[in-house]
Structures are given as C-alpha cells and as structure tokens.
N, CA, C and O atoms as a GROMACS GRO file, in nm:
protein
  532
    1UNK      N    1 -11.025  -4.078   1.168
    1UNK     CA    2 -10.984  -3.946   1.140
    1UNK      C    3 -10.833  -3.928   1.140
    1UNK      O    4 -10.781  -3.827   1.093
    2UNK      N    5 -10.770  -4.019   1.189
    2UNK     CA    6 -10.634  -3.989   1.179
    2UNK      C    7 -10.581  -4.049   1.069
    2UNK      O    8 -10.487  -3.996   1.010
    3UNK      N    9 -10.619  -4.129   1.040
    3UNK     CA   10 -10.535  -4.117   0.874
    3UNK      C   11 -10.622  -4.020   0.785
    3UNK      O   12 -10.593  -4.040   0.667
    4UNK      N   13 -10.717  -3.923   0.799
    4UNK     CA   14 -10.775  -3.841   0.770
    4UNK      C   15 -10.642  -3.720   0.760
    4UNK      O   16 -10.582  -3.654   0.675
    5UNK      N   17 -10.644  -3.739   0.874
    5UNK     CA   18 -10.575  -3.580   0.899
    5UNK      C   19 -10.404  -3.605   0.872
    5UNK      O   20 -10.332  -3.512   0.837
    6UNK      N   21 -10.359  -3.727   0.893
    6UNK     CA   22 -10.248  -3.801   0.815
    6UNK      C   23 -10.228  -3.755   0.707
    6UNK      O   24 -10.141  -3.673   0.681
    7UNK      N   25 -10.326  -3.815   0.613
    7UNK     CA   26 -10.327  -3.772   0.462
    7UNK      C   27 -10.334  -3.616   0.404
    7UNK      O   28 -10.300  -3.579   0.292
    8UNK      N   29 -10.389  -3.536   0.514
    8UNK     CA   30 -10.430  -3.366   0.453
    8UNK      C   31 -10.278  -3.358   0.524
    8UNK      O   32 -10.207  -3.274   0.470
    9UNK      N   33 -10.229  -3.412   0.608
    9UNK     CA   34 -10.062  -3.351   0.686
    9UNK      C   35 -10.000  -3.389   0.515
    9UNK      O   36  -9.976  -3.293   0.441
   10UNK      N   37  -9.979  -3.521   0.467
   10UNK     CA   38  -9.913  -3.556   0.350
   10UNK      C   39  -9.912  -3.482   0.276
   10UNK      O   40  -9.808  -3.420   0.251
   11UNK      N   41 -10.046  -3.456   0.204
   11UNK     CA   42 -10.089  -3.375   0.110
   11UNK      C   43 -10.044  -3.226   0.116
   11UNK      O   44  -9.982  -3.162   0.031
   12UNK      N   45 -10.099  -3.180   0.262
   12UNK     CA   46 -10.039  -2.984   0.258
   12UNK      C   47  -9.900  -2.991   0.230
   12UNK      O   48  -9.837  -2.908   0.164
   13UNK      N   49  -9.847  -3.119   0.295
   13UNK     CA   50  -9.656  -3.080   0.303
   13UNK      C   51  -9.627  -3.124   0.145
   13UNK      O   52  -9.553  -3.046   0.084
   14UNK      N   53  -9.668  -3.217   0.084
   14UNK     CA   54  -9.674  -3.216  -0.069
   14UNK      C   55  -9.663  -3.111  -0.124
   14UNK      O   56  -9.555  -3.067  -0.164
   15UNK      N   57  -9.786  -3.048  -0.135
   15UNK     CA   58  -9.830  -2.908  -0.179
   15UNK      C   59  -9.702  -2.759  -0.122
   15UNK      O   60  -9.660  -2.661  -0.184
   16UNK      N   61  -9.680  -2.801  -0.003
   16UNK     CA   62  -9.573  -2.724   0.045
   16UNK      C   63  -9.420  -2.745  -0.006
   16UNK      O   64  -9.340  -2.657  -0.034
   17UNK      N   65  -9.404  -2.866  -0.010
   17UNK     CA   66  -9.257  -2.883  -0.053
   17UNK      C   67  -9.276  -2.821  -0.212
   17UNK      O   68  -9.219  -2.716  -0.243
   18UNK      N   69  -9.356  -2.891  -0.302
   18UNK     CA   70  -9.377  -2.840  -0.456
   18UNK      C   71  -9.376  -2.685  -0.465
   18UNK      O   72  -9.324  -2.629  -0.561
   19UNK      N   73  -9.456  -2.591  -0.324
   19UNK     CA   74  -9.453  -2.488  -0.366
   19UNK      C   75  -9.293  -2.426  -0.374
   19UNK      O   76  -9.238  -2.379  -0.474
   20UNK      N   77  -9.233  -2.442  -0.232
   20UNK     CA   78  -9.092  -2.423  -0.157
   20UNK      C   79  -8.973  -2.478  -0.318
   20UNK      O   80  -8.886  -2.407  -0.370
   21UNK      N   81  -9.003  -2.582  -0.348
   21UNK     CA   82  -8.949  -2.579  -0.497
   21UNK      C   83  -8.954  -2.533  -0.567
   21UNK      O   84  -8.849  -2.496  -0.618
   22UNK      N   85  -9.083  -2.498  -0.630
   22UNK     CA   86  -9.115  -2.413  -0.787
   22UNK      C   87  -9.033  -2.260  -0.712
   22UNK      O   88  -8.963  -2.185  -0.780
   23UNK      N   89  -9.052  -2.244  -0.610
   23UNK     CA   90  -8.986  -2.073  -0.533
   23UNK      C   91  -8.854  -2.104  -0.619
   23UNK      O   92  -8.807  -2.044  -0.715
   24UNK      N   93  -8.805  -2.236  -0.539
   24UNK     CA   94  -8.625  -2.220  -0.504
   24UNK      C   95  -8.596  -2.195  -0.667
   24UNK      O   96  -8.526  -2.100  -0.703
   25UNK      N   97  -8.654  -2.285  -0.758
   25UNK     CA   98  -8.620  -2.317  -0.916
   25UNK      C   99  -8.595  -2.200  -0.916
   25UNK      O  100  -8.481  -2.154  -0.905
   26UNK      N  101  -8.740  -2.111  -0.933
   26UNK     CA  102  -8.731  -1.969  -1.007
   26UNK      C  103  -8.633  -1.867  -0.985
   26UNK      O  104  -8.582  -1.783  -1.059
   27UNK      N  105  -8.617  -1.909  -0.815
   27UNK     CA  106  -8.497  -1.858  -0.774
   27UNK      C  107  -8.352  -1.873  -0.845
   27UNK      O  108  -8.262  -1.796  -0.879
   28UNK      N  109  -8.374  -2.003  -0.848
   28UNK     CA  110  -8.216  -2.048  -0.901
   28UNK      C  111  -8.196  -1.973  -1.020
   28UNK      O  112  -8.116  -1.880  -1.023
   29UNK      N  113  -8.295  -2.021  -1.163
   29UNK     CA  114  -8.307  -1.987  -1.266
   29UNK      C  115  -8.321  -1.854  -1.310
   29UNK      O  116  -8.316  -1.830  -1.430
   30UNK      N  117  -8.344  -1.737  -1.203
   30UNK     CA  118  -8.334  -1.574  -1.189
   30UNK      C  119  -8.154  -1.594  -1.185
   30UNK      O  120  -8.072  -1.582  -1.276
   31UNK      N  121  -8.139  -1.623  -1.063
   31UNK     CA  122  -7.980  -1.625  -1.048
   31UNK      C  123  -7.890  -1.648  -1.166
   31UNK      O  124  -7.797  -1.578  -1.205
   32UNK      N  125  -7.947  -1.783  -1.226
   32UNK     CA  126  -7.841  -1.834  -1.290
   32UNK      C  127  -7.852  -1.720  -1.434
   32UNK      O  128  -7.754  -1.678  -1.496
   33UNK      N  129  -7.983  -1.691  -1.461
   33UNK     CA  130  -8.002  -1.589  -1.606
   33UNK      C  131  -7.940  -1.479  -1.587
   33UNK      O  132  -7.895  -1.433  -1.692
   34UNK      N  133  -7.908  -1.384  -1.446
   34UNK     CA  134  -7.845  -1.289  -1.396
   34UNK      C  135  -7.695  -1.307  -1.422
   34UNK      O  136  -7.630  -1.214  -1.468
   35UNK      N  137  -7.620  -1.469  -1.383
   35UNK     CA  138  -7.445  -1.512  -1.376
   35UNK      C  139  -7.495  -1.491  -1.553
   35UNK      O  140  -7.411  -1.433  -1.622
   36UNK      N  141  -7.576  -1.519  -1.598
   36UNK     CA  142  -7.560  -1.538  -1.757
   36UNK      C  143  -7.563  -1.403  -1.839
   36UNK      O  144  -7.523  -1.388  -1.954
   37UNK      N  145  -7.622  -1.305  -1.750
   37UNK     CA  146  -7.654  -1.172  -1.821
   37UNK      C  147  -7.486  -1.135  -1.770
   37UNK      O  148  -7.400  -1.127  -1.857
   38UNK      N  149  -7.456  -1.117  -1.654
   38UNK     CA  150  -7.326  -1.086  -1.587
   38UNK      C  151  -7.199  -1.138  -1.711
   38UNK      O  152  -7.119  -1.064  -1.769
   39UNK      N  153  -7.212  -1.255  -1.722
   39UNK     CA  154  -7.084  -1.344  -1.792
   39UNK      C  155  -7.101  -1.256  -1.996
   39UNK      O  156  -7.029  -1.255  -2.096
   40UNK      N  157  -7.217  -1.206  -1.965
   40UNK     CA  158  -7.216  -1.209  -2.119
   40UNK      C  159  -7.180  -1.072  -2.184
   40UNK      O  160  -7.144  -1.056  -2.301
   41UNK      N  161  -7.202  -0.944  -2.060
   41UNK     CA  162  -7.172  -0.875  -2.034
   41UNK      C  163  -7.036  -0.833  -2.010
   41UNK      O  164  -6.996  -0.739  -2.078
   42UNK      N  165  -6.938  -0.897  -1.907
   42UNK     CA  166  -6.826  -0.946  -1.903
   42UNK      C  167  -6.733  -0.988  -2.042
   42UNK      O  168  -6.630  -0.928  -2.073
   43UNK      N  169  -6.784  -1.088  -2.107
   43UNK     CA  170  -6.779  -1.129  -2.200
   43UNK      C  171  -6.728  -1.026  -2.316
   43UNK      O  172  -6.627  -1.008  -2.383
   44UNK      N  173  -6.846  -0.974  -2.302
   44UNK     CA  174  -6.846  -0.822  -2.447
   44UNK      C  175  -6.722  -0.773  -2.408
   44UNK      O  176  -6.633  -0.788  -2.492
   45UNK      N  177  -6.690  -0.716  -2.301
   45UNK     CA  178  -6.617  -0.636  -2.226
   45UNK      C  179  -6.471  -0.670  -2.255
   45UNK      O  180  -6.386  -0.590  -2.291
   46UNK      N  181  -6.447  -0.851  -2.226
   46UNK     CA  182  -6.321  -0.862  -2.221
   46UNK      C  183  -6.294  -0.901  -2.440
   46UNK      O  184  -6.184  -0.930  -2.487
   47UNK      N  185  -6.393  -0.890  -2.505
   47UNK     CA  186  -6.351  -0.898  -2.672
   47UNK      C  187  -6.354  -0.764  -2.669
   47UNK      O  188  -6.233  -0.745  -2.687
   48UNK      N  189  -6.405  -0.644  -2.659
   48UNK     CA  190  -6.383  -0.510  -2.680
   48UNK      C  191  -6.222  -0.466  -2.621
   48UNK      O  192  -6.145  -0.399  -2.690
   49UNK      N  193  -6.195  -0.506  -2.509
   49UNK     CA  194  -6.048  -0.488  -2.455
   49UNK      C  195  -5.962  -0.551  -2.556
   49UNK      O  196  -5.868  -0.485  -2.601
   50UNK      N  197  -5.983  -0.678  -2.601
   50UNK     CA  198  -5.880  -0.757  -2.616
   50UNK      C  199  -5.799  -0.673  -2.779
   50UNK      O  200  -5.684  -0.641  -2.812
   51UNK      N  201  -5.983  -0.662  -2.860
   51UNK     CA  202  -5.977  -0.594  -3.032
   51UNK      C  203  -5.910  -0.539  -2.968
   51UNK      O  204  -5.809  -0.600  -2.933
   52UNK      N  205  -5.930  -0.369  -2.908
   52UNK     CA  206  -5.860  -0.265  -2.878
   52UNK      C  207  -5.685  -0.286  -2.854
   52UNK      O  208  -5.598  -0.223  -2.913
   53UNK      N  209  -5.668  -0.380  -2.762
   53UNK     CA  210  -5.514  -0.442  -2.704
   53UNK      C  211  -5.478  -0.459  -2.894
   53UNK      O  212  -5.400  -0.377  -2.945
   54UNK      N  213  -5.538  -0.562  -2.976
   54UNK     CA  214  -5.487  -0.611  -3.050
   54UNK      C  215  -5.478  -0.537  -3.138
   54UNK      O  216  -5.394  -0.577  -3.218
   55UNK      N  217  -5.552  -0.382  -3.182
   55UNK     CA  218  -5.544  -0.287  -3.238
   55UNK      C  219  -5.427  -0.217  -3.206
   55UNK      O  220  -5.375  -0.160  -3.301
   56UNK      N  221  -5.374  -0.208  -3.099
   56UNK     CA  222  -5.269  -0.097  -3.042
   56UNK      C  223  -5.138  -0.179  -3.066
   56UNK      O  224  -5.030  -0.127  -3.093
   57UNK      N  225  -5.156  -0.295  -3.054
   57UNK     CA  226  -5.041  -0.380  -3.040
   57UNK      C  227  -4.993  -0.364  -3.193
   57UNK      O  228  -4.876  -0.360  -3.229
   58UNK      N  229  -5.114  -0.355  -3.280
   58UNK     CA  230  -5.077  -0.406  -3.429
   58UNK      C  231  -5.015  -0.267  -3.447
   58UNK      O  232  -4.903  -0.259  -3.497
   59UNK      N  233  -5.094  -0.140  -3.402
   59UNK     CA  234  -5.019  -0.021  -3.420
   59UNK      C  235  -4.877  -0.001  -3.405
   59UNK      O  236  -4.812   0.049  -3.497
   60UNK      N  237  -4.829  -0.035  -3.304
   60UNK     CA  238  -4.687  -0.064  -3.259
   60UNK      C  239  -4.609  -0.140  -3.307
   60UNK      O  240  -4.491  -0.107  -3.310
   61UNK      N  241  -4.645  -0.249  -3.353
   61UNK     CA  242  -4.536  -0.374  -3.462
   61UNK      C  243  -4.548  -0.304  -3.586
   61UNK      O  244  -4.452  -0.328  -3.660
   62UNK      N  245  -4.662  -0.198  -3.653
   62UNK     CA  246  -4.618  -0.151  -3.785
   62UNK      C  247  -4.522  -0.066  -3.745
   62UNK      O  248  -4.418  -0.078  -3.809
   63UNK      N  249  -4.521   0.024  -3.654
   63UNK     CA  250  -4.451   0.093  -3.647
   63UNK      C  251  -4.302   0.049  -3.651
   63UNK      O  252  -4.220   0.078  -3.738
   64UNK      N  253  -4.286  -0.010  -3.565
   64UNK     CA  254  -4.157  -0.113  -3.467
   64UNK      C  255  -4.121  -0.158  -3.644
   64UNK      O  256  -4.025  -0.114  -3.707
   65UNK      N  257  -4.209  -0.239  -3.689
   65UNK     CA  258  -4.154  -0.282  -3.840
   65UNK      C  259  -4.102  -0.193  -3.964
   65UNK      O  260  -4.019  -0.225  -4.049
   66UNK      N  261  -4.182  -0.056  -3.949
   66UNK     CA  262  -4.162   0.016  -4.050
   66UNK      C  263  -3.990   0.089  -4.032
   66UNK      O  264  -3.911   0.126  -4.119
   67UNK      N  265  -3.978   0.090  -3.870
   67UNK     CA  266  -3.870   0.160  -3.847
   67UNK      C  267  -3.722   0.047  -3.882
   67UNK      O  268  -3.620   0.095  -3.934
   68UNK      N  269  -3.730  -0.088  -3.850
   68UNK     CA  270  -3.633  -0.165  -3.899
   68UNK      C  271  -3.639  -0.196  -4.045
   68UNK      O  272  -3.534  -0.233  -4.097
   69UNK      N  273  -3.761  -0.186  -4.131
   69UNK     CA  274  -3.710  -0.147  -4.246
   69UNK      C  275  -3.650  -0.050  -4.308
   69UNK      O  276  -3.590  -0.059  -4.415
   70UNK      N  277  -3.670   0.084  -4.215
   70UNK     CA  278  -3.612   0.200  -4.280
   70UNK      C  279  -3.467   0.220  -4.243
   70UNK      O  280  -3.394   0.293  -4.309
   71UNK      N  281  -3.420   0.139  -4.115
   71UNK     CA  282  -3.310   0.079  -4.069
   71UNK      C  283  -3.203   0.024  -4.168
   71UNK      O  284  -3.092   0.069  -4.196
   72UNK      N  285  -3.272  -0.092  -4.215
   72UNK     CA  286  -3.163  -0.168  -4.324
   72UNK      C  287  -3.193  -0.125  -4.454
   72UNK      O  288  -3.125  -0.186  -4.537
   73UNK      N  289  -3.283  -0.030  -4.512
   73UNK     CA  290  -3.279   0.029  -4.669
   73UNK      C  291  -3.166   0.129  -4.616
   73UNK      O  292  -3.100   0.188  -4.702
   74UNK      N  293  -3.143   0.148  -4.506
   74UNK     CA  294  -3.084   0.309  -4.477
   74UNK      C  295  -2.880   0.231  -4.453
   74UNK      O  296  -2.767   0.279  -4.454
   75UNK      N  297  -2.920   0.143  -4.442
   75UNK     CA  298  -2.774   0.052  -4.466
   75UNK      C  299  -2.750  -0.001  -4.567
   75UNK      O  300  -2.641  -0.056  -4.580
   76UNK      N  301  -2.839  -0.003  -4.664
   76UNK     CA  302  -2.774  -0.054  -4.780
   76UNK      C  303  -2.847   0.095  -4.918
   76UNK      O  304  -2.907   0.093  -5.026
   77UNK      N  305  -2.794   0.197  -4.826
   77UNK     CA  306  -2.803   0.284  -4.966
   77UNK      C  307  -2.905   0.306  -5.039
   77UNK      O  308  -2.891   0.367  -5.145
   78UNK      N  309  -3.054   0.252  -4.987
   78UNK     CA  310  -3.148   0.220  -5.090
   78UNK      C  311  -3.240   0.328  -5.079
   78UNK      O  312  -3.278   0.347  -4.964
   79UNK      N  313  -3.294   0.419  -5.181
   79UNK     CA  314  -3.398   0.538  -5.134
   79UNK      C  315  -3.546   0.475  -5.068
   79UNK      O  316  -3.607   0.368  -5.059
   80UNK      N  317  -3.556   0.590  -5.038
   80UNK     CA  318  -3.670   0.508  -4.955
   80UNK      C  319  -3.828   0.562  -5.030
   80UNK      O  320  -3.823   0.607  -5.145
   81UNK      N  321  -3.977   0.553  -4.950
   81UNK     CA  322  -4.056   0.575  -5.076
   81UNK      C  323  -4.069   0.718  -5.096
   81UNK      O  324  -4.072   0.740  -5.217
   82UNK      N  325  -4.077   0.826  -5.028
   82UNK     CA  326  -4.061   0.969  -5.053
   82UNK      C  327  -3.916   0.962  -5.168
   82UNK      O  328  -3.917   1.003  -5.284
   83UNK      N  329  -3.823   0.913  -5.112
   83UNK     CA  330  -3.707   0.950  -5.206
   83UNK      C  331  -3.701   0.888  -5.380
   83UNK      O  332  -3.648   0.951  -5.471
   84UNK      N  333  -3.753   0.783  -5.393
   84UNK     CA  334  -3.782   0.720  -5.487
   84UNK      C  335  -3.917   0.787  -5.596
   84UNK      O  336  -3.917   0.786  -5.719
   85UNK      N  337  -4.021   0.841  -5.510
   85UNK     CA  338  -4.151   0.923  -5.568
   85UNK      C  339  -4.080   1.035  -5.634
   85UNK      O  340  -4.094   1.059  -5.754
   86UNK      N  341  -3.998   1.110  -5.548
   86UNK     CA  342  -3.889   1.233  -5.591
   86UNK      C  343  -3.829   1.183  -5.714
   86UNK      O  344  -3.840   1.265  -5.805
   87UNK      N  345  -3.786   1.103  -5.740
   87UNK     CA  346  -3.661   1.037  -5.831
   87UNK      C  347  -3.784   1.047  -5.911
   87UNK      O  348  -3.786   1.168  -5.930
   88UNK      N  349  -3.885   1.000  -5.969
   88UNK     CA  350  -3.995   0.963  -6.054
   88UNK      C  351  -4.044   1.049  -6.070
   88UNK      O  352  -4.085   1.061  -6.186
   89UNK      N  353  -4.066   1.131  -6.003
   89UNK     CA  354  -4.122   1.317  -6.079
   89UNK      C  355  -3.992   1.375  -6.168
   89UNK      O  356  -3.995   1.454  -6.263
   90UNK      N  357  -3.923   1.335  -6.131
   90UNK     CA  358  -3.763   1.448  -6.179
   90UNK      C  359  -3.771   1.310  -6.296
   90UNK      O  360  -3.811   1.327  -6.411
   91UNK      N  361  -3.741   1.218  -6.260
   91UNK     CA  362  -3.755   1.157  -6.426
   91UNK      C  363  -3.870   1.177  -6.537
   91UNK      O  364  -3.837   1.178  -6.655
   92UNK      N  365  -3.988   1.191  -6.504
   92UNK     CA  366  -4.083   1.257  -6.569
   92UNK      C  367  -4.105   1.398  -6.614
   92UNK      O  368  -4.161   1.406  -6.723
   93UNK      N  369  -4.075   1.510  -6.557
   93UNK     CA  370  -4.024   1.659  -6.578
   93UNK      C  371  -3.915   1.627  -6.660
   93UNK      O  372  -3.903   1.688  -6.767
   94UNK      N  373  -3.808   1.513  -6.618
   94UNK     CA  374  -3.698   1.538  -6.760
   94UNK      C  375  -3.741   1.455  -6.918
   94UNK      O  376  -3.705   1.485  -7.031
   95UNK      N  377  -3.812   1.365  -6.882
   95UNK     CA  378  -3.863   1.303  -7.016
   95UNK      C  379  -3.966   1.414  -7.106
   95UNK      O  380  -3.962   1.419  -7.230
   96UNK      N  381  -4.053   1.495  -7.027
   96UNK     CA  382  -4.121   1.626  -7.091
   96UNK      C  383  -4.022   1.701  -7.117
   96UNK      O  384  -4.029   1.732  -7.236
   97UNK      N  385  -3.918   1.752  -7.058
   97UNK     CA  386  -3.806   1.862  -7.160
   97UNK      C  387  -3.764   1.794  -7.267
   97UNK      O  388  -3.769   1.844  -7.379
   98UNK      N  389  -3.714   1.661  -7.242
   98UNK     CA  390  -3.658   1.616  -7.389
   98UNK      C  391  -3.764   1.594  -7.499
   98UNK      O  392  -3.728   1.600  -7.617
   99UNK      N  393  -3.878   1.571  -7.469
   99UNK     CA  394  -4.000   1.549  -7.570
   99UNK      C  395  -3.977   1.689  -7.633
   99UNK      O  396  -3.929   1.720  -7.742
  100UNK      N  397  -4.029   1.766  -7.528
  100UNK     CA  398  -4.043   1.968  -7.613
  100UNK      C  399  -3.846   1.981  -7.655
  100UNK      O  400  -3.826   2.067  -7.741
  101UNK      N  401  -3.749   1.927  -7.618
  101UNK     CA  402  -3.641   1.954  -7.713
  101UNK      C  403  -3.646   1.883  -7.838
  101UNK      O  404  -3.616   1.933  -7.946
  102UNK      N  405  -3.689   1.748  -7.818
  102UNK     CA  406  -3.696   1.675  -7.977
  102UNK      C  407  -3.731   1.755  -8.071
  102UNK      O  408  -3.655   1.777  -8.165
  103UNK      N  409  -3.909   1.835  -8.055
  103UNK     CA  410  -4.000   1.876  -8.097
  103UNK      C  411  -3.935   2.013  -8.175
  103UNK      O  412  -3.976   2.061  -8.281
  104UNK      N  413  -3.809   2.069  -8.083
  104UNK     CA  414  -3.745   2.194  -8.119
  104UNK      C  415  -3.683   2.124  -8.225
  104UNK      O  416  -3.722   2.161  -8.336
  105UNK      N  417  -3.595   2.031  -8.223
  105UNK     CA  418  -3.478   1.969  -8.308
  105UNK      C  419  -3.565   1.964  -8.385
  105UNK      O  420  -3.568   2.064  -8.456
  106UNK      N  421  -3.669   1.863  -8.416
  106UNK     CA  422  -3.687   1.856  -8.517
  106UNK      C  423  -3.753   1.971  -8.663
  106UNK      O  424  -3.733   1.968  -8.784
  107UNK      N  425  -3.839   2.064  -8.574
  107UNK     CA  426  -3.855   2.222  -8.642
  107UNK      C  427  -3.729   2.202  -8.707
  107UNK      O  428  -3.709   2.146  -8.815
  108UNK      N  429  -3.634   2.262  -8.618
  108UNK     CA  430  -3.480   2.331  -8.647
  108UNK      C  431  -3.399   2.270  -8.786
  108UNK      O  432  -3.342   2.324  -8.880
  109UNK      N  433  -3.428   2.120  -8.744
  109UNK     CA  434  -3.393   2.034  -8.851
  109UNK      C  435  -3.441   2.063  -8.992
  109UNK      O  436  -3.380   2.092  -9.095
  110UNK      N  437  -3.579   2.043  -8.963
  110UNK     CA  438  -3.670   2.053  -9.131
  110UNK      C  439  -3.657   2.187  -9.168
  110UNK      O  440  -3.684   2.205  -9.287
  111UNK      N  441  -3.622   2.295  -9.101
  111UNK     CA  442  -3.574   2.438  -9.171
  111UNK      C  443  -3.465   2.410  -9.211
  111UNK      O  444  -3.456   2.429  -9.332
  112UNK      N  445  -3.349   2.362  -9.152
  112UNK     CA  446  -3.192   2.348  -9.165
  112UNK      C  447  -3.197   2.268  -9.313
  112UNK      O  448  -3.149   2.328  -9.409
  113UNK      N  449  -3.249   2.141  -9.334
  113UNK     CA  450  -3.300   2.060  -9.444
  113UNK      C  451  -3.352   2.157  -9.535
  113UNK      O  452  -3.333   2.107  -9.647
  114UNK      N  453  -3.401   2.255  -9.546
  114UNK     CA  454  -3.494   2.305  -9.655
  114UNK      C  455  -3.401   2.447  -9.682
  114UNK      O  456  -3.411   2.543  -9.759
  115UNK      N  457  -3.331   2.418  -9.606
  115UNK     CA  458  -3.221   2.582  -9.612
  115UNK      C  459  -3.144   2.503  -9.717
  115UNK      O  460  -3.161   2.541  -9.833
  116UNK      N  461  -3.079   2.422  -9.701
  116UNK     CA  462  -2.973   2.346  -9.745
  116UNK      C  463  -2.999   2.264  -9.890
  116UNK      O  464  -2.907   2.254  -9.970
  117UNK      N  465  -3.107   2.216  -9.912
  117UNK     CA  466  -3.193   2.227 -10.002
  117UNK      C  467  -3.212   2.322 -10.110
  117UNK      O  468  -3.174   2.323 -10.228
  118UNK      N  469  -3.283   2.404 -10.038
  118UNK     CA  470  -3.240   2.530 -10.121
  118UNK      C  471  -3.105   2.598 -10.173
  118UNK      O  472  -3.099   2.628 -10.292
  119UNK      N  473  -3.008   2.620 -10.099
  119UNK     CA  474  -2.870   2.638 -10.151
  119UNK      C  475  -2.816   2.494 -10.226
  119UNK      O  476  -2.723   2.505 -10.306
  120UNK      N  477  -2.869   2.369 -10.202
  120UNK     CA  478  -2.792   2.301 -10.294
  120UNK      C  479  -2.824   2.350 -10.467
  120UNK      O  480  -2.751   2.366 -10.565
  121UNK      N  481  -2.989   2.362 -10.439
  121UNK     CA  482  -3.084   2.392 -10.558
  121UNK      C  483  -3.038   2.516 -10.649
  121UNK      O  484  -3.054   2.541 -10.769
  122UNK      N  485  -2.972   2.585 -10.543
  122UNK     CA  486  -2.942   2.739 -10.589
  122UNK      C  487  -2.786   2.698 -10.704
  122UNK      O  488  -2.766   2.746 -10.816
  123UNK      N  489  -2.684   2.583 -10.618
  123UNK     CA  490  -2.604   2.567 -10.647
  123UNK      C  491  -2.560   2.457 -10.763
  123UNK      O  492  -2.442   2.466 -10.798
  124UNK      N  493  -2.627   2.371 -10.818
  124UNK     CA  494  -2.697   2.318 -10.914
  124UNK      C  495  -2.752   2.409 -11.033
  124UNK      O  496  -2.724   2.385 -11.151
  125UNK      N  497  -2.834   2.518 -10.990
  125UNK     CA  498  -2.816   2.604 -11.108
  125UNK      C  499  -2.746   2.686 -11.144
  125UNK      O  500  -2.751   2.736 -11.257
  126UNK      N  501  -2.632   2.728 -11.019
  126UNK     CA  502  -2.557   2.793 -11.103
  126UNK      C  503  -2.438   2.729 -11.182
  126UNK      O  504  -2.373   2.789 -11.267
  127UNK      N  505  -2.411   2.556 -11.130
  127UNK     CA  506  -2.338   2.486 -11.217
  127UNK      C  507  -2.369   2.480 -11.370
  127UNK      O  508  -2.289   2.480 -11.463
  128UNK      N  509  -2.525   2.474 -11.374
  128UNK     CA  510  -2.582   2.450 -11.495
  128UNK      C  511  -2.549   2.553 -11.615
  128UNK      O  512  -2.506   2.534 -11.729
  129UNK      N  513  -2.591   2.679 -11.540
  129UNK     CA  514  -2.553   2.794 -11.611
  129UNK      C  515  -2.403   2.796 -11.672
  129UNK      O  516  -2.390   2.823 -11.792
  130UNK      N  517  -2.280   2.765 -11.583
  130UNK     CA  518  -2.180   2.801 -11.601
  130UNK      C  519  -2.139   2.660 -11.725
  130UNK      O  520  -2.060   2.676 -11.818
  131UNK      N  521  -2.212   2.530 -11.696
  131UNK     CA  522  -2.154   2.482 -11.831
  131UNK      C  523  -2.230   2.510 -11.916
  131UNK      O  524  -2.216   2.434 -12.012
  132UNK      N  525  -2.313   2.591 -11.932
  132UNK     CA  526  -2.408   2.626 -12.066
  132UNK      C  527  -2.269   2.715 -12.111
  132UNK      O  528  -2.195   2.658 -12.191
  133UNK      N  529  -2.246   2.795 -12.084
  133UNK     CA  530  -2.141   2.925 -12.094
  133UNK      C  531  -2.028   2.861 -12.188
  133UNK      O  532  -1.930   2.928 -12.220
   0.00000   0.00000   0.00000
C-alpha cells in the first residue's frame, strides 16, 4: 500500500501542480492582455498627442514662415498678394474703359469718315460744276 498511496501522493500533486499552472498561465496571460490593452491604449494616446503637437507646430512655422516672407517682399519693394490682386482688378477695370473708349473712337471715327466723305463729295461737285461753266 505504500507505493499505493506513493503513487495517488504523485499523481494528486501532478494533478495539483498542472492545476496551480493552468491558474498561474491564465493569470499571466489576463495580465499580460491587460499590459497589452494598457500599452495600446497608451499608444493611441501618445499618436493623437503627437498629430495634434505636429498640427500646432505646423500651424506656427506657417505662420513664423509667412511672416519672414512678408518680411523680405516688404524689403525689397515687392507687393504682396492682396496688393498685387488690387493691381489686377484696376488693370482689368482699365482694359474695360479702353475697350468701351475704342468702341466710342471708332463710332466717332466712321461718322467723322462719312462727314468728310461727304464734304469731299460735295466738293468734287462743285469743282465739276465750276469747270463745266
């Protein structure tokens, strides 16, 4: 009986250590899926900070950039894009007056032409007349 009861001692503590393991595993493997839910979580956290950082940062270098360009156009005399858009309406408003002045000239013209025309026509016949005479 004693290696009877030997063998059921072997066997329960078998059965015991395997159980005390499959515990600890599940244990571990809860833990470790938890550091993994934690880290991934974390994770999100520190790419949402970082976009945001790298969003604000980029905000600030356009800025920071836009202002040293407006810096050295503003040292060398150069309009800038409001002032230049301005310049390009006023050149366009003046290319429409001169279109509607052409448009006058030329009326003005083809009457002036047909006036002149006419008095040459007028003056032609009265040459004619006078060497008939």
């Amino acid at each position: 009986m004693a290696t009877t009861e030997l063998l059921k001692k072997v066997l329960y503590t078998g059965v015991g250590v395997v159980a005390t393991t499959s515990d600890r595993v599940k244990k571990s493997i809860e833990e470790i899926s938890q550091v993994g839910e934690d880290a991934e979580v974390e994770g999100k956290k520190k790419v949402e900070d970082f976009t945001g950082d790298l969003t604000a940062r980029r905000e600030e270098m356009s800025a920071r950039f836009k202002k040293i360009v407006d810096t050295v156009l503003g040292q060398f005399d150069l309009p800038n894009r409001t002032e230049a858009e301005n310049l390009n309406a006023k050149i366009a408003e003046l290319e429409e007056k001169l279109a509607a002045k052409k448009k006058t000239v030329r009326k003005t013209t083809r009457k002036t032409v047909a006036k002149a025309k006419k008095t040459v026509e007028n003056a032609v016949e009265d040459v004619k007349e006078v060497v008939k005479k």
